[in-house]
PDB file of N, CA, C and O in Angstrom, chain B, residues numbered from 101:
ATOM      1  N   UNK B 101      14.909  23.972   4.236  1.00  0.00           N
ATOM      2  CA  UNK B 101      15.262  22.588   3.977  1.00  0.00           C
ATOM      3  C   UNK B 101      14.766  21.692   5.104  1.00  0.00           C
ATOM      4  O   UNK B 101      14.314  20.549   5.024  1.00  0.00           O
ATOM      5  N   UNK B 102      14.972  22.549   6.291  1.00  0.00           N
ATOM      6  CA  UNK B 102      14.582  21.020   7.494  1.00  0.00           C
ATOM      7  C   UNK B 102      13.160  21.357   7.324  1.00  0.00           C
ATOM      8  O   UNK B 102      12.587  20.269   7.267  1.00  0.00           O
ATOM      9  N   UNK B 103      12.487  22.091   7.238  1.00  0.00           N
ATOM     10  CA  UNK B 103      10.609  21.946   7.417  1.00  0.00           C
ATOM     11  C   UNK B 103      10.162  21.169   5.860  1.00  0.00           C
ATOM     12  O   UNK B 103       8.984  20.859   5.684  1.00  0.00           O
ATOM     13  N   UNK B 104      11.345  20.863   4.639  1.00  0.00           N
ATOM     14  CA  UNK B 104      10.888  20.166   4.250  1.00  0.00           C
ATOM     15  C   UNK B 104      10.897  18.762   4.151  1.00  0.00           C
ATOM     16  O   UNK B 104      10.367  17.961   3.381  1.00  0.00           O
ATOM     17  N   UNK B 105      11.728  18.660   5.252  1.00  0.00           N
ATOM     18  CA  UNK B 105      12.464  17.049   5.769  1.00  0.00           C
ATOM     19  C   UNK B 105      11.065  16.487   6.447  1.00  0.00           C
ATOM     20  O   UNK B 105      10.384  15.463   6.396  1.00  0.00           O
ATOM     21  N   UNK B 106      11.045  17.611   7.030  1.00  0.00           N
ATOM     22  CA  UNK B 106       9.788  17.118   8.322  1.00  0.00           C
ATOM     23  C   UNK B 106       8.075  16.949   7.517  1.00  0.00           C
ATOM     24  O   UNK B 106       7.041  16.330   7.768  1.00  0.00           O
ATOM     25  N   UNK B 107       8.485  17.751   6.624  1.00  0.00           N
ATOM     26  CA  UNK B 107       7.230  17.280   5.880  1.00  0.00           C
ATOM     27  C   UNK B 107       6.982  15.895   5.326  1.00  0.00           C
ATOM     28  O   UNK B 107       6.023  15.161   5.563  1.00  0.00           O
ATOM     29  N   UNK B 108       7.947  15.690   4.603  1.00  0.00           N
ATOM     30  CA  UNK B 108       8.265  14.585   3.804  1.00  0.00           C
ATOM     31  C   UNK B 108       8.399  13.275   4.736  1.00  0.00           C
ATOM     32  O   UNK B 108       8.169  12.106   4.426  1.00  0.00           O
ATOM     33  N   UNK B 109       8.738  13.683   5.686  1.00  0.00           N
ATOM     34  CA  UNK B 109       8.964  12.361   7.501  1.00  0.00           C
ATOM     35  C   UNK B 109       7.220  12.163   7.510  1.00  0.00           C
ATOM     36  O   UNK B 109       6.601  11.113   7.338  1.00  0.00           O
ATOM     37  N   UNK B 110       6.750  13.343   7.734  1.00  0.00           N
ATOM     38  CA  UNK B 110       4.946  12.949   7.789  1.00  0.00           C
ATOM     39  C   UNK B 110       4.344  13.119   7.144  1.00  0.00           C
ATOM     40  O   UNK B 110       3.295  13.702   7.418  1.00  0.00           O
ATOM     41  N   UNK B 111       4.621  12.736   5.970  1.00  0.00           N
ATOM     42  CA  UNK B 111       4.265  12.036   4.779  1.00  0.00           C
ATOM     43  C   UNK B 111       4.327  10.342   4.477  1.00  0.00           C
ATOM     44  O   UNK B 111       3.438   9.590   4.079  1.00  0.00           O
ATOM     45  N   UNK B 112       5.540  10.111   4.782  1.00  0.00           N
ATOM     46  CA  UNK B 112       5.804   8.583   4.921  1.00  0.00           C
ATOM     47  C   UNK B 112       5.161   8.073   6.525  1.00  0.00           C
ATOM     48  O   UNK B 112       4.361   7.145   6.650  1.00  0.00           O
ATOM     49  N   UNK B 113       5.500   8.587   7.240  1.00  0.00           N
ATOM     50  CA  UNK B 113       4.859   7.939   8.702  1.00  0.00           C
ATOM     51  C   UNK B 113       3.079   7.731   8.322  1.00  0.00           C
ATOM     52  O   UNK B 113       2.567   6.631   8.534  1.00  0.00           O
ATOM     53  N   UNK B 114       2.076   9.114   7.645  1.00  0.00           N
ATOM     54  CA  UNK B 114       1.177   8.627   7.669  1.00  0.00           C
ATOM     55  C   UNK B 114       1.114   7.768   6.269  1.00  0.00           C
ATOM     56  O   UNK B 114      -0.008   7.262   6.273  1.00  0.00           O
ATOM     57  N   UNK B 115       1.612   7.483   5.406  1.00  0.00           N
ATOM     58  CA  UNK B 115       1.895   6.106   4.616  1.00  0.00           C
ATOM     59  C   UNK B 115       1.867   5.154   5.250  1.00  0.00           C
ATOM     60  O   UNK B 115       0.981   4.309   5.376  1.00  0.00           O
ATOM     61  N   UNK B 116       3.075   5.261   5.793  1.00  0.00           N
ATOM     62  CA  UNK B 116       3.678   3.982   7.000  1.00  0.00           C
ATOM     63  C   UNK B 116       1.708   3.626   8.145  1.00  0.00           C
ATOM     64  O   UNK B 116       1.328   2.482   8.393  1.00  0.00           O
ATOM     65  N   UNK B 117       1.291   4.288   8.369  1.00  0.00           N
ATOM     66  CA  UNK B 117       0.198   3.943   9.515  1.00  0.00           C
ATOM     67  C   UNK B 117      -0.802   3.033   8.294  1.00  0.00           C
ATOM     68  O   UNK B 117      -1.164   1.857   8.291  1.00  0.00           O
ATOM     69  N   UNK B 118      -1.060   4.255   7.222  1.00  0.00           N
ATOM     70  CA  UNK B 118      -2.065   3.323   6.289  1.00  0.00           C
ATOM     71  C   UNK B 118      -1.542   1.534   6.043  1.00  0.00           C
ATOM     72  O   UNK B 118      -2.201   0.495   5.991  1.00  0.00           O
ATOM     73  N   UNK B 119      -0.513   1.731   5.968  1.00  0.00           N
ATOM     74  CA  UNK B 119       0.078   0.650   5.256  1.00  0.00           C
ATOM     75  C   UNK B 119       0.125  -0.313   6.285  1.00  0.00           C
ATOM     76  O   UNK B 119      -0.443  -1.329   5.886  1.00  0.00           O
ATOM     77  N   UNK B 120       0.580  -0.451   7.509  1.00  0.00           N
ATOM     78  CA  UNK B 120       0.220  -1.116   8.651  1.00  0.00           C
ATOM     79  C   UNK B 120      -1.306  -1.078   9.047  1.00  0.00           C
ATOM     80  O   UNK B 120      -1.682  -2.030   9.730  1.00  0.00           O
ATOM     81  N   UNK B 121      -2.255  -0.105   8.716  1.00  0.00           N
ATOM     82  CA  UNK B 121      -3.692  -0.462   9.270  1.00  0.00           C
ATOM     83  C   UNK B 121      -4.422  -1.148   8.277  1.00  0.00           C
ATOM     84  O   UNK B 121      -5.403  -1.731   8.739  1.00  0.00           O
ATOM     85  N   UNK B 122      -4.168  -1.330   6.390  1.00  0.00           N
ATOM     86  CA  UNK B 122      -4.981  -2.176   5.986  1.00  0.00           C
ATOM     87  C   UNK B 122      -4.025  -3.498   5.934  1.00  0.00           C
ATOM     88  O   UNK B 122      -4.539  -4.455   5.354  1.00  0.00           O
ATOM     89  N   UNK B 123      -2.405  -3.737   6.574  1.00  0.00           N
ATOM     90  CA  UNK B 123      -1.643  -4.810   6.884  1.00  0.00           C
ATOM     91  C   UNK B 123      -1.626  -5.844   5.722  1.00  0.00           C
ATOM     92  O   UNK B 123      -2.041  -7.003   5.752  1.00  0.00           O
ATOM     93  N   UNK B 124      -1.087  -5.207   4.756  1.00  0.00           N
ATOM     94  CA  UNK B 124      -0.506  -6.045   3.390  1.00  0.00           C
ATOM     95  C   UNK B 124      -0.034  -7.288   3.289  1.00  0.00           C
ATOM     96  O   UNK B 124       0.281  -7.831   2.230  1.00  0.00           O
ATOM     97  N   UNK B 125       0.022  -7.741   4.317  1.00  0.00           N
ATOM     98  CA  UNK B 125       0.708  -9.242   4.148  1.00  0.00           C
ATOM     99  C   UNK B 125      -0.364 -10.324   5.653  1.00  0.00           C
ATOM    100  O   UNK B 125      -0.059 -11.146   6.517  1.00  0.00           O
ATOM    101  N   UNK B 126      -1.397  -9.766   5.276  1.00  0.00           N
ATOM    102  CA  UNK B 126      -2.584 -10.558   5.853  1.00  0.00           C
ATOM    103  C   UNK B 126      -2.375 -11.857   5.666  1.00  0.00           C
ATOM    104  O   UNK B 126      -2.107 -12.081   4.486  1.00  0.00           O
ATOM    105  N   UNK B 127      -2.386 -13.005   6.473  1.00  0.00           N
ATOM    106  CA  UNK B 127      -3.067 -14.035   5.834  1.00  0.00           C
ATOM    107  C   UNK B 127      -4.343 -14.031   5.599  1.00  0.00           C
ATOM    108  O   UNK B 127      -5.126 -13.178   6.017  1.00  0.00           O
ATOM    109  N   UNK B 128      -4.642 -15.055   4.866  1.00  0.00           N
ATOM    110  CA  UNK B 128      -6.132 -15.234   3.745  1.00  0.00           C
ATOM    111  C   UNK B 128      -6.900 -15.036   4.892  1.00  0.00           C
ATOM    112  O   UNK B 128      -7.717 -14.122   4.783  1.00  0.00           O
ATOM    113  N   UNK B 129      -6.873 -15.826   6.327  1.00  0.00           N
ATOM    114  CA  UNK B 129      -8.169 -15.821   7.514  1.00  0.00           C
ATOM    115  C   UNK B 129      -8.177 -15.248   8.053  1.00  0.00           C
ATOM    116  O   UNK B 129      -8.967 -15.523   8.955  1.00  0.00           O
ATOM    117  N   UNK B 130      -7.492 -13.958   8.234  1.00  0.00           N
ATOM    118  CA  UNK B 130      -7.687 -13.080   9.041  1.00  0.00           C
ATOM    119  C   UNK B 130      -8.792 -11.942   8.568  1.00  0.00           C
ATOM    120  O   UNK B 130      -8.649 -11.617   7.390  1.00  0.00           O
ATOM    121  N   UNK B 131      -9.544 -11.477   9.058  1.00  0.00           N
ATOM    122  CA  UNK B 131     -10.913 -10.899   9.062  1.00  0.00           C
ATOM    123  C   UNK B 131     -10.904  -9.100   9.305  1.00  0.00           C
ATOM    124  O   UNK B 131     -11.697  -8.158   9.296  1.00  0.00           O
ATOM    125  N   UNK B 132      -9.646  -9.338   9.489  1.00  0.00           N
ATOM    126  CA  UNK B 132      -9.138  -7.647   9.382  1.00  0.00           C
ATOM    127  C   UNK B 132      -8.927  -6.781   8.220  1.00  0.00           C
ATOM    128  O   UNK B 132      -8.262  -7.441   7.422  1.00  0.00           O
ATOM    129  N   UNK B 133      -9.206  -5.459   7.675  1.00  0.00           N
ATOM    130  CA  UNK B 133      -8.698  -4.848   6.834  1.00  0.00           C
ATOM    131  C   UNK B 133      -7.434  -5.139   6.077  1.00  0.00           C
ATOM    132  O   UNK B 133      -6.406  -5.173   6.753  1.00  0.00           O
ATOM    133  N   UNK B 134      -7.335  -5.367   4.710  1.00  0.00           N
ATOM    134  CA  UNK B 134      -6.437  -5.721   3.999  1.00  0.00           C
ATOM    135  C   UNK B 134      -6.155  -5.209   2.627  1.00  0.00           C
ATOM    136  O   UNK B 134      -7.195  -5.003   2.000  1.00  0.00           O
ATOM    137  N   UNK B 135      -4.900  -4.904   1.878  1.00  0.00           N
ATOM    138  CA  UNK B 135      -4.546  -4.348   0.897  1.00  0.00           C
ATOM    139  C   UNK B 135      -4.273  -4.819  -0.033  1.00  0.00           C
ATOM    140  O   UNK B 135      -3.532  -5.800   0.040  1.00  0.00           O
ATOM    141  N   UNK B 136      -4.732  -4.355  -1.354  1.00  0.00           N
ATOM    142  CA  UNK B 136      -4.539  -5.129  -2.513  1.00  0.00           C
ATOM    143  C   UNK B 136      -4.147  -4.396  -3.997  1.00  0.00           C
ATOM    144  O   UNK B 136      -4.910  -3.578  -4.510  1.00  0.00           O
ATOM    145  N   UNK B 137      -3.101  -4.722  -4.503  1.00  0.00           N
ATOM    146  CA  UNK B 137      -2.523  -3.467  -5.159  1.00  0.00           C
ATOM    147  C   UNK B 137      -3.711  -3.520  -6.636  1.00  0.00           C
ATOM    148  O   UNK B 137      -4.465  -4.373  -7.104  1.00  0.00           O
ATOM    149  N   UNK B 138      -3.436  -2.466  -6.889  1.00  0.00           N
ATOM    150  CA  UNK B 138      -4.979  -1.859  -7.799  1.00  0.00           C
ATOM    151  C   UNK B 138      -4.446  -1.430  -9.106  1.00  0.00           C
ATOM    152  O   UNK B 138      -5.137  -1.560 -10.117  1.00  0.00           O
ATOM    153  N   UNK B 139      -2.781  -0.725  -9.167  1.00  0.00           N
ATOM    154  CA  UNK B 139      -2.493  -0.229 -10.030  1.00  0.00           C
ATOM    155  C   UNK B 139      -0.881  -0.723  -9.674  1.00  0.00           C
ATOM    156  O   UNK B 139      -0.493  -0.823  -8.510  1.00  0.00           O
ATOM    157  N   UNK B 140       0.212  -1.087 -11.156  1.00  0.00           N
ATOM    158  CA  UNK B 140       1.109  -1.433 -11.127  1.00  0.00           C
ATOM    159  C   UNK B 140       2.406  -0.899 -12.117  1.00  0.00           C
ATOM    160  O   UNK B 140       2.128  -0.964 -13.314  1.00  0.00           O
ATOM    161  N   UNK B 141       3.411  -0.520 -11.889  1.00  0.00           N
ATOM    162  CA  UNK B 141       4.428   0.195 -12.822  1.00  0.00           C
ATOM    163  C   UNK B 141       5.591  -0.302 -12.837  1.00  0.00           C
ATOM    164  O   UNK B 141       5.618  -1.346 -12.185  1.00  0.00           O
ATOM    165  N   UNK B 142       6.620  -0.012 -13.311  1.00  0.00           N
ATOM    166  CA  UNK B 142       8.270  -0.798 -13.421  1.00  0.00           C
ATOM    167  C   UNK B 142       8.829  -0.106 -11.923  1.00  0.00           C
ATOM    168  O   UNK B 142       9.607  -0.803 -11.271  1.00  0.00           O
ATOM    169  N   UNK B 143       8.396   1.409 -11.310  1.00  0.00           N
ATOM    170  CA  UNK B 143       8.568   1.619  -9.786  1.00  0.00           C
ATOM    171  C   UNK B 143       7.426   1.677  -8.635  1.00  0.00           C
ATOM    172  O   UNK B 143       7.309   2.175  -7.515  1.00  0.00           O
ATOM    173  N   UNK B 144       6.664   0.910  -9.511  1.00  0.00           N
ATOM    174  CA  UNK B 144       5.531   1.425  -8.277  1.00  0.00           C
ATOM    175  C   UNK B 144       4.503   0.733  -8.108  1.00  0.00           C
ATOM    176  O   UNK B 144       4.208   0.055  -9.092  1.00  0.00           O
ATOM    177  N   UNK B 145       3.625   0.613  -6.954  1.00  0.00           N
ATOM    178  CA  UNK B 145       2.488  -0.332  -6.740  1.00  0.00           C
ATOM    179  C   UNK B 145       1.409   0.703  -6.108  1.00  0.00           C
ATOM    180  O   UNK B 145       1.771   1.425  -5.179  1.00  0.00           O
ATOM    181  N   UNK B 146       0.195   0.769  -6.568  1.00  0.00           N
ATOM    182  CA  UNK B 146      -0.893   1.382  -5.882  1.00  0.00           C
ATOM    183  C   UNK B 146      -1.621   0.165  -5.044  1.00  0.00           C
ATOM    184  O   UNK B 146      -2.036  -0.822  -5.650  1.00  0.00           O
ATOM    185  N   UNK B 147      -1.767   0.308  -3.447  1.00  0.00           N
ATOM    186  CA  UNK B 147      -2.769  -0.789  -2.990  1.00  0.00           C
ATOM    187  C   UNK B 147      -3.475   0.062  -2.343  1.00  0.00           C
ATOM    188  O   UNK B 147      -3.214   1.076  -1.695  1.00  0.00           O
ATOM    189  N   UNK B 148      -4.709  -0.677  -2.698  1.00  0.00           N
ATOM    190  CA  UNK B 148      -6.416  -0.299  -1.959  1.00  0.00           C
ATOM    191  C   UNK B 148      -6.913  -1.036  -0.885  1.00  0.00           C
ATOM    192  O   UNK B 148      -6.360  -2.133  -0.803  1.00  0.00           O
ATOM    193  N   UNK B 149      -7.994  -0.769   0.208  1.00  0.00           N
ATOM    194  CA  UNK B 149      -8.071  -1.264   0.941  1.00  0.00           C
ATOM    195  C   UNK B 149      -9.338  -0.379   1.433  1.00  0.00           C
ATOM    196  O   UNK B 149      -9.495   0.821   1.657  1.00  0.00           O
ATOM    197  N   UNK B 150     -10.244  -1.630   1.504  1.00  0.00           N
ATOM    198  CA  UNK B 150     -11.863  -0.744   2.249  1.00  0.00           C
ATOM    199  C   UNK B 150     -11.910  -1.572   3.803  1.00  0.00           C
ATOM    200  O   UNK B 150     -11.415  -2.659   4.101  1.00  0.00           O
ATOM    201  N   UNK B 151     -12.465  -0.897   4.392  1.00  0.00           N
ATOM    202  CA  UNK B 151     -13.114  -1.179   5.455  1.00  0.00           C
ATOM    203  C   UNK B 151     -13.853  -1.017   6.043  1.00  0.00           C
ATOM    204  O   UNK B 151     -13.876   0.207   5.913  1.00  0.00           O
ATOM    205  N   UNK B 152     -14.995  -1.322   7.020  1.00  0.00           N
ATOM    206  CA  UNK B 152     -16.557  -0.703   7.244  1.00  0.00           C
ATOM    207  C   UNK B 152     -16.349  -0.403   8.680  1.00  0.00           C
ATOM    208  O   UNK B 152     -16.080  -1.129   9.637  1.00  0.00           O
ATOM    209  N   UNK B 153     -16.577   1.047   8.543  1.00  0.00           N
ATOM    210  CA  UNK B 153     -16.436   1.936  10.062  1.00  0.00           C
ATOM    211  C   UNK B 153     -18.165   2.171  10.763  1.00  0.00           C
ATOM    212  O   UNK B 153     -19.074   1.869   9.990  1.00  0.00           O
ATOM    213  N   UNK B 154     -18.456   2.548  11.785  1.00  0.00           N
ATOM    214  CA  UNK B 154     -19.655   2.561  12.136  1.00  0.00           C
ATOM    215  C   UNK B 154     -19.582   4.317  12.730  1.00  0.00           C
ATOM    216  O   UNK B 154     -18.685   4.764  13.446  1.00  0.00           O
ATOM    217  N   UNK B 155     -20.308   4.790  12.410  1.00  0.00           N
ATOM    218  CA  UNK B 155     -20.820   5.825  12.700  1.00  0.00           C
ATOM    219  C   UNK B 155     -21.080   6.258  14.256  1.00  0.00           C
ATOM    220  O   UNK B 155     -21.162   5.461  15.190  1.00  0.00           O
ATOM    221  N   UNK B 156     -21.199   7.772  14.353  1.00  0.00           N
ATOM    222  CA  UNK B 156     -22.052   7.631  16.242  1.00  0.00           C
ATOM    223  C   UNK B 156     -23.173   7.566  16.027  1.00  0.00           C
ATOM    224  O   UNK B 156     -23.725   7.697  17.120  1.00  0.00           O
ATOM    225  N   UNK B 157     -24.214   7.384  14.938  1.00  0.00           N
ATOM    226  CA  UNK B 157     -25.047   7.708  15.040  1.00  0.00           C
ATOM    227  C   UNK B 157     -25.527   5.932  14.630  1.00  0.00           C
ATOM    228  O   UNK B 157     -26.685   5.525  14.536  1.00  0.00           O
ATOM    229  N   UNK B 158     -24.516   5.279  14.479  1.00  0.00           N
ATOM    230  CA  UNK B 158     -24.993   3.747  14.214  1.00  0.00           C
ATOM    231  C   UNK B 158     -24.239   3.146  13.009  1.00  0.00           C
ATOM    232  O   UNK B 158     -23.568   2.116  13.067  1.00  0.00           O
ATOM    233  N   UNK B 159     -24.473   4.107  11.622  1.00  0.00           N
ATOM    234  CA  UNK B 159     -25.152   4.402  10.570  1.00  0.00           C
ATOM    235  C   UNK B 159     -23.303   3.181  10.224  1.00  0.00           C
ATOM    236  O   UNK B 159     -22.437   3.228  11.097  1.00  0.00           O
ATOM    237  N   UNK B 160     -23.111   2.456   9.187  1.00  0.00           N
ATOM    238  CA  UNK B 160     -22.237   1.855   8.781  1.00  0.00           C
ATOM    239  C   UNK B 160     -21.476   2.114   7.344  1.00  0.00           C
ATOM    240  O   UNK B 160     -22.034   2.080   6.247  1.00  0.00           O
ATOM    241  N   UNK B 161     -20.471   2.305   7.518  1.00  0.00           N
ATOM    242  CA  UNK B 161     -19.972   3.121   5.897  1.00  0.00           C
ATOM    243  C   UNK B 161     -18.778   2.399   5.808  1.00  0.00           C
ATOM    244  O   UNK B 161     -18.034   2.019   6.711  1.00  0.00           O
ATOM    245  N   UNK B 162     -18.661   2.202   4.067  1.00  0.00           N
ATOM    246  CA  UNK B 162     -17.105   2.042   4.158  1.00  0.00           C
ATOM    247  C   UNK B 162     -16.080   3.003   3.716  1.00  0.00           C
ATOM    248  O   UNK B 162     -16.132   3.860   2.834  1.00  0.00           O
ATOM    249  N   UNK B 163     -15.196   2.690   4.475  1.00  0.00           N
ATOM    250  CA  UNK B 163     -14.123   3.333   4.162  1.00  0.00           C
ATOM    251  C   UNK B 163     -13.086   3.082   3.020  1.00  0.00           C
ATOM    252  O   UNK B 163     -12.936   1.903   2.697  1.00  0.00           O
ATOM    253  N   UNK B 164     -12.428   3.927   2.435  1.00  0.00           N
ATOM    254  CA  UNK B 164     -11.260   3.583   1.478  1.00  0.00           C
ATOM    255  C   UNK B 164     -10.170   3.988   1.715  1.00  0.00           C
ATOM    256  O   UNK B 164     -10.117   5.204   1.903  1.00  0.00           O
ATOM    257  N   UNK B 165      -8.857   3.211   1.813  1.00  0.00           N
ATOM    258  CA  UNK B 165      -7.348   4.127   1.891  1.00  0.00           C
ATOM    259  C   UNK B 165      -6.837   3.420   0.968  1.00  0.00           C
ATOM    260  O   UNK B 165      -7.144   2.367   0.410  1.00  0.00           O
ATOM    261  N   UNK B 166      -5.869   4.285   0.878  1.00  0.00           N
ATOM    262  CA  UNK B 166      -5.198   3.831  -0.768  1.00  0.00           C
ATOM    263  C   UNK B 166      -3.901   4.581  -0.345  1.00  0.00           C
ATOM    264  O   UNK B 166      -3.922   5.622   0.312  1.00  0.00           O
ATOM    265  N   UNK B 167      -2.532   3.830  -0.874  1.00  0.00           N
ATOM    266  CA  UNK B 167      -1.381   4.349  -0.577  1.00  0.00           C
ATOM    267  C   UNK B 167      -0.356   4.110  -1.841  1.00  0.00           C
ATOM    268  O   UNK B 167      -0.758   3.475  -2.816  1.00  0.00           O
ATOM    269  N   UNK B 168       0.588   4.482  -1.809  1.00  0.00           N
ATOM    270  CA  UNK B 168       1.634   3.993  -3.322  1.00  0.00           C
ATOM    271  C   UNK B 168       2.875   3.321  -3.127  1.00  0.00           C
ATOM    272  O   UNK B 168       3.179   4.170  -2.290  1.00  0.00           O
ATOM    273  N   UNK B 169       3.495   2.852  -3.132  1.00  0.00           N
ATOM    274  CA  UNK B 169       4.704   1.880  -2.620  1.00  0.00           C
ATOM    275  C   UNK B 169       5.233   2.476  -3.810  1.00  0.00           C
ATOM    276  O   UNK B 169       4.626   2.428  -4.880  1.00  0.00           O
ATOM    277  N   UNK B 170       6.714   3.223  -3.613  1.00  0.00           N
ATOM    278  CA  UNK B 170       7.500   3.791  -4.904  1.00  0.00           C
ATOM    279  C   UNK B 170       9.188   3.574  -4.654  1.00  0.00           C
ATOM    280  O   UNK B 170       9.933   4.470  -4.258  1.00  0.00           O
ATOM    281  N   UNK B 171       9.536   2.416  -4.924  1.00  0.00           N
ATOM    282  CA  UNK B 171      10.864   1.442  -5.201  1.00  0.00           C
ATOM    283  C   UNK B 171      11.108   1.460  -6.516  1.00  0.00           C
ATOM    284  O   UNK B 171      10.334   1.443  -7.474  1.00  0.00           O
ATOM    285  N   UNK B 172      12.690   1.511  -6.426  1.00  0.00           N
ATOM    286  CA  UNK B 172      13.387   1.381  -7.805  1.00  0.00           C
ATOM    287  C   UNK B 172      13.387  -0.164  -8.462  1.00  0.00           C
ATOM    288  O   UNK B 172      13.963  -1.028  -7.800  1.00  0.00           O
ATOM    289  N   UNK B 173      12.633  -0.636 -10.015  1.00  0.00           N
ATOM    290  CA  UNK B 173      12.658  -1.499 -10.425  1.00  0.00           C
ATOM    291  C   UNK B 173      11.927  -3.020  -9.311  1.00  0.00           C
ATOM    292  O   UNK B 173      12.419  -4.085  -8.936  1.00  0.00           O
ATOM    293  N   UNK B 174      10.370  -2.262  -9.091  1.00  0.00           N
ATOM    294  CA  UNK B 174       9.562  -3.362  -8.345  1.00  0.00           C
ATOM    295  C   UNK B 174       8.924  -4.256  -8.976  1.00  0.00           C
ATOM    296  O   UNK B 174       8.286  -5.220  -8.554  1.00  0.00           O
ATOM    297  N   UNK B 175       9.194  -3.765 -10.379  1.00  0.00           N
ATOM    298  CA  UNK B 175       8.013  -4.684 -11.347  1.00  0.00           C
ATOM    299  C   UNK B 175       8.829  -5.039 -12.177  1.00  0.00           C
ATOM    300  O   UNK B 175       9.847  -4.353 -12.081  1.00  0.00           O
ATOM    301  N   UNK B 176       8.912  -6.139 -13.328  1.00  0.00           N
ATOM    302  CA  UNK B 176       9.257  -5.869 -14.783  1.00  0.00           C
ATOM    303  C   UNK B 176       8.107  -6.242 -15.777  1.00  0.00           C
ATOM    304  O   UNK B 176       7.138  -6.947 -15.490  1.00  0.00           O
ATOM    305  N   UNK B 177       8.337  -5.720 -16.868  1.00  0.00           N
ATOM    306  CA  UNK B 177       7.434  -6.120 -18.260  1.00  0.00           C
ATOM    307  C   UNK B 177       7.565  -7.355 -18.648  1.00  0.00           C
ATOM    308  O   UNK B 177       8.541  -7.607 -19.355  1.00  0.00           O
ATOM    309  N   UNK B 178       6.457  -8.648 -18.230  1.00  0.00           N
ATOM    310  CA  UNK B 178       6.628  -9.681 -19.129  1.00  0.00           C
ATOM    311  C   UNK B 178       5.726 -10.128 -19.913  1.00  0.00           C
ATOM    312  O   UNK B 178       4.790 -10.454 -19.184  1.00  0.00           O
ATOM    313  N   UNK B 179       5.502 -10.304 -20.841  1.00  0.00           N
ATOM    314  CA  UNK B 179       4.559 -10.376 -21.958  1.00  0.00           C
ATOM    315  C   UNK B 179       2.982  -9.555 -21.635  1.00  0.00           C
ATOM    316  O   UNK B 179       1.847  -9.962 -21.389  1.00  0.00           O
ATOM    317  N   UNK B 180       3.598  -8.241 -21.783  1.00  0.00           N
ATOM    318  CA  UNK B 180       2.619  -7.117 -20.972  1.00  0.00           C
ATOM    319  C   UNK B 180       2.150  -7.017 -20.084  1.00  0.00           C
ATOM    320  O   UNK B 180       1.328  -6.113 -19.935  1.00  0.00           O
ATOM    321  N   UNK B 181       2.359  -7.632 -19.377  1.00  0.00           N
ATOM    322  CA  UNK B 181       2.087  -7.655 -17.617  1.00  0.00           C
ATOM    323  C   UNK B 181       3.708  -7.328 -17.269  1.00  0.00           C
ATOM    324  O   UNK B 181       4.807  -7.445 -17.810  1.00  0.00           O
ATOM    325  N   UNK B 182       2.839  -6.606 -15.400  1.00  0.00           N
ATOM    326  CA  UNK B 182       4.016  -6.185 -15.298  1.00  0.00           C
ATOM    327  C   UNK B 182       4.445  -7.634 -13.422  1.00  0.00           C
ATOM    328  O   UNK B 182       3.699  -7.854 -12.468  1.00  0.00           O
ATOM    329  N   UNK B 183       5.453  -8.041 -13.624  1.00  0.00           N
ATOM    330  CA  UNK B 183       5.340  -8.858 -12.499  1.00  0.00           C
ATOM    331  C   UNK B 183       6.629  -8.458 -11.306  1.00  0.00           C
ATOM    332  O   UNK B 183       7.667  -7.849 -11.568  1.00  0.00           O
ATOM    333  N   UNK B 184       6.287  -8.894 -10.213  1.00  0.00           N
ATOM    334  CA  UNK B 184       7.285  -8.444  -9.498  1.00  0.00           C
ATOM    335  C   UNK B 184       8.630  -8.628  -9.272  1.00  0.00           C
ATOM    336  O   UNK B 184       8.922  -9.704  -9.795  1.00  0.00           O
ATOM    337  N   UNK B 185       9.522  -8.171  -8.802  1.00  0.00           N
ATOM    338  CA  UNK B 185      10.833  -8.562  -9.122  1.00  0.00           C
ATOM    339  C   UNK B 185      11.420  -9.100  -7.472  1.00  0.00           C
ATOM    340  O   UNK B 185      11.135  -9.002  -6.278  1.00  0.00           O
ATOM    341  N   UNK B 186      12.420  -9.711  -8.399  1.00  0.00           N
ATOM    342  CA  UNK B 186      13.293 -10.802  -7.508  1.00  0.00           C
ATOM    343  C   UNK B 186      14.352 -10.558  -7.069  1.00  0.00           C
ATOM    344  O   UNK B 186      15.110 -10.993  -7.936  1.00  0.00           O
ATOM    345  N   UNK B 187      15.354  -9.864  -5.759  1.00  0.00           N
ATOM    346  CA  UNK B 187      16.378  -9.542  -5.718  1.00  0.00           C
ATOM    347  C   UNK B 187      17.038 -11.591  -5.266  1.00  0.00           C
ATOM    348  O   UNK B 187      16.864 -12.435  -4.387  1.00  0.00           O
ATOM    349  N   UNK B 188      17.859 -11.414  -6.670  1.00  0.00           N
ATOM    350  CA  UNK B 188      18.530 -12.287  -6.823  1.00  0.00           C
ATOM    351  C   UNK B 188      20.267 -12.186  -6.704  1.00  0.00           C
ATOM    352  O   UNK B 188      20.597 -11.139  -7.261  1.00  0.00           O
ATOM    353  N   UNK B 189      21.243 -12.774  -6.275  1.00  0.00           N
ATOM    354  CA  UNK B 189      22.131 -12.747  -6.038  1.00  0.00           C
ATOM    355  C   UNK B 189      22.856 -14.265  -6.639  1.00  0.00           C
ATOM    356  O   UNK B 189      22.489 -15.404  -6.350  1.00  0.00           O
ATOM    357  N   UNK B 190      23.813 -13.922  -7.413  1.00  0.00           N
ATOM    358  CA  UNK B 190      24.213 -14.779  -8.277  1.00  0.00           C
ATOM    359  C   UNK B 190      25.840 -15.213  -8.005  1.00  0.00           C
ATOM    360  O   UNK B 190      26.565 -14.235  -8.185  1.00  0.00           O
ATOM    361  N   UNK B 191      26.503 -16.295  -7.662  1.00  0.00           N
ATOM    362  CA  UNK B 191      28.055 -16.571  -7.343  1.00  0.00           C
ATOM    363  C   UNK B 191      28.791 -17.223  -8.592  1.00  0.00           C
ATOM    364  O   UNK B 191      29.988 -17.503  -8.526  1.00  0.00           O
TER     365      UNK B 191
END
């Protein structure tokens, strides 16, 4: 049970790094790697994110990371789209 705690811990931590290195909540001018969800569900968001790494040898490539954001009720169905949800609190 604990080696599968610890798995599952570095599992989310390297989530957690992707998710902080393409930095999802960029503003528009910033010139840094950024994430953009690709795929969408009633729990879940897929975001993508390229970036161009340079080689030792010079040579310039891009890169891709891709991660899944998996929350209870992140989306709902509205006229077939799915849009995000609002934690609302009502008196």
């Amino acid at each position: 049970m604990k080696k599968t705690l610890n798995i599952i811990g570095l599992v989310l931590a390297s989530h957690t790094a992707f998710a902080q290195e393409l930095n999802i909540n960029a503003p528009a001018n910033d010139h840094g790697p950024t994430a953009q969800i690709v795929e969408r569900g009633q729990d879940f968001a897929v975001y993508e994110g390229t970036k161009l790494v340079r080689s030792g040898d010079g040579a310039v490539d891009a890169q891709t990371s891709r991660f899944t954001l998996v929350e209870n009720g992140l989306h709902y169905l509205k006229d077939g789209e799915w849009k995000v949800s609002e934690d609302l609190a009502r008196t």
